[in-house]
N, C-alpha and C positions, 0 to 999 in steps of 0.2 A: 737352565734347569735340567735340560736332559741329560748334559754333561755331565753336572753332580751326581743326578741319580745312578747312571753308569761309574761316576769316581767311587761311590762309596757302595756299592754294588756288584762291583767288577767279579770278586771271586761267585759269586752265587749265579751269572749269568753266565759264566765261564762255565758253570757245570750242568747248567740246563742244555748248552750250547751242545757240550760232549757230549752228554746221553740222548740229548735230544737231535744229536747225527747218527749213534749208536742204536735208538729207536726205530729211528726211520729206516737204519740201513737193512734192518731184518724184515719189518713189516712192507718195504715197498719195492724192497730188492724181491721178496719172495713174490708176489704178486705178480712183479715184471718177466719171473723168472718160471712161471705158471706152479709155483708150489702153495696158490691158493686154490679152494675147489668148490664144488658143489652144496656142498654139505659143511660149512655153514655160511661161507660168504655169499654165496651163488642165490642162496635164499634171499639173504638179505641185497644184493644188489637188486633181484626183480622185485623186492617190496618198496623199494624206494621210489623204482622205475613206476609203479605202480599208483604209487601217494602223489608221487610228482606231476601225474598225467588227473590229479583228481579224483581216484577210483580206488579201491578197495581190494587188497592183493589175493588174487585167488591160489595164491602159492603153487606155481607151473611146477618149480624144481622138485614141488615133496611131491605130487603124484601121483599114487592116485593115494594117498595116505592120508592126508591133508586136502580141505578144500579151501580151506583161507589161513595164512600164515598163523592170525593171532590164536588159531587153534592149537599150534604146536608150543609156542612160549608168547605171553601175553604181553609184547613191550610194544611200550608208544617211541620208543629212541630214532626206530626208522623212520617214522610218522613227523618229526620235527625234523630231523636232519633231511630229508628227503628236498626241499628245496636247491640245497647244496648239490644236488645229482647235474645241475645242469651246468655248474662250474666243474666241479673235479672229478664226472663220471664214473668209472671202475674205481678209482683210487677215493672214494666220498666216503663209505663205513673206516676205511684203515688210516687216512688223516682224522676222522673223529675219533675214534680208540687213541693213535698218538696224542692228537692234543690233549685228550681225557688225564691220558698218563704222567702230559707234565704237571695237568693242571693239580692233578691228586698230589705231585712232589711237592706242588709248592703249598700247598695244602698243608702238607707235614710240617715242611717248612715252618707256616703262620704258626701252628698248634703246637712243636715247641719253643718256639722264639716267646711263644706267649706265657707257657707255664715256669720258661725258665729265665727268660728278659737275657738272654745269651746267644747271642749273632753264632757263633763261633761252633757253639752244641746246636742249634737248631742246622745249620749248615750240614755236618756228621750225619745229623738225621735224616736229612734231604738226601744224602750221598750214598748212607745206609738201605734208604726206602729204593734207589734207583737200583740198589748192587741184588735187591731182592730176587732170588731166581723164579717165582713167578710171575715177575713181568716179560720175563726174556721167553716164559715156556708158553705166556698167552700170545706175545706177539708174533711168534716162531706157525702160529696156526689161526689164520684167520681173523673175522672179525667176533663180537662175542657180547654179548650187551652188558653179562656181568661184571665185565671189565669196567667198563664207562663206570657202573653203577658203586663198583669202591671205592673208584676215584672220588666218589664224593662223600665219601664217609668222615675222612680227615678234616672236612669243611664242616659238615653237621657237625662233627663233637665239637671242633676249632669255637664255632659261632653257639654253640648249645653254651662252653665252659665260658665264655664272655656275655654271657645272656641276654642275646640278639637274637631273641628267639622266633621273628619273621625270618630274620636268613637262615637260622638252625632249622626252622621246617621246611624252605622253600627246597634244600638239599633232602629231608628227608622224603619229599613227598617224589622228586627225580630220581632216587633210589628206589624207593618201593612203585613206582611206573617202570622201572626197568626190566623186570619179567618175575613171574609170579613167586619164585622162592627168595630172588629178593627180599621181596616183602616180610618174607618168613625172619629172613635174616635182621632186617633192620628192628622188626620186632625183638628179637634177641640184644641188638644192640642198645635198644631204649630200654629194656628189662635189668642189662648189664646195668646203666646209668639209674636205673631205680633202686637197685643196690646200693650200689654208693650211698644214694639218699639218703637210704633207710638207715644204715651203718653212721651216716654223720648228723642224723637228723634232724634232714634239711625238707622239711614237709611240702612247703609249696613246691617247693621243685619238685619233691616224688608224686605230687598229682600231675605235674605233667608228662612226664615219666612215664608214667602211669599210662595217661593217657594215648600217647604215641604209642607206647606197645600196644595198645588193647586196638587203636586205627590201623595197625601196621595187619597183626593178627587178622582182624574183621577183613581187611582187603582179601588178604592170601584166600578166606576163604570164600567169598563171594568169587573172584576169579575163578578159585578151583572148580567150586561146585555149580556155579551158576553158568557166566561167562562162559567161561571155556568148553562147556557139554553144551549148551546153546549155540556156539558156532561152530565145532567140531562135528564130523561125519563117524565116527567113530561110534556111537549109541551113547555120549557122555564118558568114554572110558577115559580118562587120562591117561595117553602114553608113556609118561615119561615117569612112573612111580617102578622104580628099580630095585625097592627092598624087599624081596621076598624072604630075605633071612627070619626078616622077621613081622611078616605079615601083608598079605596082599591089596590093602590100600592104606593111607595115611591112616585112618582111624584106627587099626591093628597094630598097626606099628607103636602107636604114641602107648595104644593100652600096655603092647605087650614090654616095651620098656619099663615102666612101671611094674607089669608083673613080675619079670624075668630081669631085674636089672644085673644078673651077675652076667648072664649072657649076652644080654646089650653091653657091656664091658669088655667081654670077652671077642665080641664082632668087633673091637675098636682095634684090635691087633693081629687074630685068628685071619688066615687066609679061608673062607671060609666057598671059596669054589671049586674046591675037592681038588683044583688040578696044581699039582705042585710046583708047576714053570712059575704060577706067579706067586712063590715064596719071597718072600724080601721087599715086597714092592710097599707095605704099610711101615714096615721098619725104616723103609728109605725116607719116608714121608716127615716123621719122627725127628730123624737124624738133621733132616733139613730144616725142619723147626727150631730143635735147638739150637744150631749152626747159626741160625736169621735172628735170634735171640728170644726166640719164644719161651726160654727157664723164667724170663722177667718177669711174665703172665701172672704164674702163680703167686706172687706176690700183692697182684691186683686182680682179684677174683671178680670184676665189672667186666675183665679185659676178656678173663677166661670164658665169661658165661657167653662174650660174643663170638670168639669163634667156636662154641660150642655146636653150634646146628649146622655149621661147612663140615667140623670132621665130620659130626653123624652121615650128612647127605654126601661123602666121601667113602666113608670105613663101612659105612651098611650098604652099600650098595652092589647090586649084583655083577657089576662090572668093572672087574680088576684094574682096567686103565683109569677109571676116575678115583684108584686108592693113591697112585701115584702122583707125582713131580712137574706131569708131562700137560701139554696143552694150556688150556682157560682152566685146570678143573683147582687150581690152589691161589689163584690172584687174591680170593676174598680176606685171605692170610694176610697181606702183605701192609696194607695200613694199619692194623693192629697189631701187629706184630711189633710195627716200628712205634707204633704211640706208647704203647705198653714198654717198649724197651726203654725210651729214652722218659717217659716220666718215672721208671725206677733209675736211671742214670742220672737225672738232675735230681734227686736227693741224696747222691754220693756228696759227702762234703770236701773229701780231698784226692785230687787225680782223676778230679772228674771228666776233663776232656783226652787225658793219656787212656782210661778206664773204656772208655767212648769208643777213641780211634781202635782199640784191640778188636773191640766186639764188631767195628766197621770190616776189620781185616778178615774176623773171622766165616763174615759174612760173603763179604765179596771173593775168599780164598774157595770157598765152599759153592759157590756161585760159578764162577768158571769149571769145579770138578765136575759138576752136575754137568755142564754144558757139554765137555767132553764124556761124560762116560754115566750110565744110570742106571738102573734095577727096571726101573718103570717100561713096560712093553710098549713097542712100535714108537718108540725116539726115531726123529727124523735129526742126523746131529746139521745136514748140509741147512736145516730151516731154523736154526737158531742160532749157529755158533758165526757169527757174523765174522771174526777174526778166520775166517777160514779160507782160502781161496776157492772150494769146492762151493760154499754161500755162492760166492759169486756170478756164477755160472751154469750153465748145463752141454751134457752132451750133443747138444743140438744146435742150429741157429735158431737165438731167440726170436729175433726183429724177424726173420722173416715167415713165422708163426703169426706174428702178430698181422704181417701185410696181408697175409694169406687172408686170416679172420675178416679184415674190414671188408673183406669182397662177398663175403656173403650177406645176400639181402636183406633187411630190417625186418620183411615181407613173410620171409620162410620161416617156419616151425620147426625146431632145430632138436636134436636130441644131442647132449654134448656129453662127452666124458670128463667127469668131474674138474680137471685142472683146467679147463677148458670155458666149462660154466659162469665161471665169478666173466669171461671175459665177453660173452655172450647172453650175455641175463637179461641185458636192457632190450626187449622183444616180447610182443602180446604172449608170443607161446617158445617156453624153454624147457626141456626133460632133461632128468638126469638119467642116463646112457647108465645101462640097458633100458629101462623104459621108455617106449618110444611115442605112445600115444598113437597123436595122428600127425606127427612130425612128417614132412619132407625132407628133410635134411638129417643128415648124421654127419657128426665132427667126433673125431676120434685123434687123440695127442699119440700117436703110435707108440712113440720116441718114449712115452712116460714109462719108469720104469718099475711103480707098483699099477695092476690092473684091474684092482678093486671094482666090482666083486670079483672079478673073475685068477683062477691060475692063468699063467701065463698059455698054456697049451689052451686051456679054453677059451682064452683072446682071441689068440689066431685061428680057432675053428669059428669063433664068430665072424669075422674078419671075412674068413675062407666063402662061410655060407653067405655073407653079404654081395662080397666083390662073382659069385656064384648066380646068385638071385637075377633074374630078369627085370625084378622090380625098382632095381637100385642103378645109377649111374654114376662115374666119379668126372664130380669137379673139380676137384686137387689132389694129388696124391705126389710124396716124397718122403725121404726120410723118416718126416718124421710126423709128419701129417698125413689123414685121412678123409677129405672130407666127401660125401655121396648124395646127391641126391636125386629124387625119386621121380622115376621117370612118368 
């Protein structure tokens, strides 16, 4: 039985195989190679350490910003995986984001095998959705819950359009627990599917349509307004509301689009942070779309209204790196993109699979240029371009960073510089360096060679005043390591 399934399967696990060594190679090469950090995995490793031990994570890394993680992004994702912390430790979030990513492939996979009953185009699509450059620029940085949470969008629509509609909510309701704008989004996506409805008028279905948006909606904002100012230290403020373009909390915004829609239009393109370095970085955004096959969209205006509320929380936002290419901030693109692409590709009636592969090429051609070269500020190319010998490596000796690490005590309060953190999280008390709390310990990757926050001269004055200090002694010091602690 297993035979057959492998005989008549072969090409399809042949290419989970590839990408899914090509996956792994960026998200655990980078990890082993300390080009994961603080800020965002480091969070999440101590929230699991946290779930895992029984207890409620009081978020050491964010500091004094934060006093429990689910104040900063509202997800249950660490909360169920956190079991898994006592098999796969450090590497537990970055094997669940990869698995998430095949499992979303294969996802595509079902959803168009299904609408086209064609092994052969659903396969293209599988291969298309892998060559997507927002997989490569989420894995390239950390872990990321929105990741996990597209992954399962090709599943809800998959089991939504077959009308299995226990597993189409069981996906939608793991989506919208993924963290709060999630939710925003999935709402968008069941509004898209309401569309449809309305257009083929299919009633019953638009009541549930209907539905899921209006539950998707109601969550976002219970979490916004209740949850999250209820456990935040913050006075209720939500941190993380970045459009000031166009008004200073969510309700501003949503007015002032509606007021001002030529200028909400205009934010969707306009570099609108006065500084002109980062000209071209929305344009590149753009470029990539079409390249990945996003022209197909307009065709299917269900498709368009869903990734309608990523560009907004993209193009209005105050910070030029999330208009861009780069990081977790475009993944939410990438199953839409392909569903939308390839259900206008199976109602080509001839050359349908020659029609297919071009748009594959165009994809994947487009996909490697990014990897090598982008508009998008603060590209790290050694954290993503896996073909690279420089991926592979660093200027330092890894392994024996790492030996150094396990010597320090479980015991100590550590204050770590970010590349450092994801490797020392698992500990009641962990800072992110500079913050130092009431750490006894400081761990500093010398060797690293951005020293965020700091210029490099004000590294080594810190450095200088430590190794200075009466208060501090060094347990390890070389190369490339610093580690001190408090006498």
């Amino acid at each position: 039985m297993i035979k057959d399934f492998i005989t008549k399967n072969k090409w399809l696990i042949l290419v989970f195989v590839i990408f899914g060594g090509v996956f792994a190679s960026i998200s655990f090469i980078n990890h082993y190679n300390f080009r994961t950090y603080g800020w965002d995995l480091g969070i999440n490793q101590n929230a699991i350490f946290d779930y895992a031990h029984f207890r409620w994570n009081d978020c050491m890394i964010m500091q004094p910003s934060f006093e429990n993680v689910l104040a900063d992004h509202f997800s249950l994702y660490p909360l169920l995986v956190s079991p898994f912390y006592w098999i796969f430790g450090s590497y537990t979030m970055l094997i669940f984001q990869w698995a998430a990513i095949l499992f979303g492939g294969l996802g595509v996979f079902k959803f168009v095998h299904f609408i086209s009953e064609n092994k052969k185009l659903a396969t293209l699509a599988l291969i298309h959705f892998f060559f997507i450059w927002g997989i490569y620029s989420a894995l390239s940085f950390d872990y990321h819950d929105n990741v996990v949470a597209a992954m399962f969008v090709p599943w809800f629509l998959y089991y939504y359009d077959k009308q299995k509609y226990f597993k189409s909510i069981l996906f939608f309701i793991l989506i919208i627990i993924s963290k709060e704008n999630m939710a925003l989004w999935a709402g968008f996506i069941s509004l898209g599917l309401s569309l449809r409805h309305l257009i083929n008028k299919e009633w019953s279905r638009l009541k549930l349509s209907g539905f899921l948006t209006f539950t998707a909606f109601l969550y976002f904002i219970v979490i916004l307004k209740l949850i999250i100012p209820e456990l935040s230290n913050t006075d209720g403020v939500y941190l993380h509301h970045s459009f000031n373009a166009l008004g200073s909390n969510f309700g501003e915004v949503i007015i002032n689009i509606f007021k001002h829609p030529i200028r909400a239009i205009e934010l969707l393109f306009e570099n609108h942070s006065g500084d002109s370095f980062y000209d071209g970085i929305k344009l590149e955004t753009y470029i990539a779309l079409i390249f990945a096959g996003g022209w197909a969209l307009f065709f299917y205006p269900e498709y368009l209204i869903m990734i309608l509320p990523i560009l907004a929380q993209k193009m209005f936002n105050d910070l030029p790196i999330r208009w861009g290419i780069s990081d977790h901030y475009s993944i939410e693109f990438a199953p839409i993109l392909v569903i939308g692409l390839y259900t206008f590709l199976n109602k080509i009636k001839r050359r349908k699979l020659q029609v297919s592969i071009l748009a594959l090429l165009l994809c994947a051609i487009s996909c490697f240029k990014f990897m090598d070269n982008r508009t998008s500020e603060y590209y790290k190319k050694d954290n993503t371009r896996f073909y690279s010998a420089e991926h592979w490596k660093r200027k330092f000796d890894v392994g024996s960073v790492h030996e150094a690490l396990r010597t320090i005590p479980d015991s100590l309060r550590v204050s770590a510089q970010s590349p450092l953190a994801p490797h020392l999280a698992f500990r009641d008390y962990i800072y992110h360096y500079p913050f130092k709390g009431d750490a006894n310990c400081i761990a500093l990757l010398t060797a690293e060679e951005n020293k965020y926050p700091f210029t490099e001269d004000q590294y080594q004055d810190e450095i200088k005043k430590l190794l200075d200090s009466e208060e501090w002694a060094i347990f390890i010091k070389n190369k490339a390591l610093l580690i001190l602690i408090k006498k």
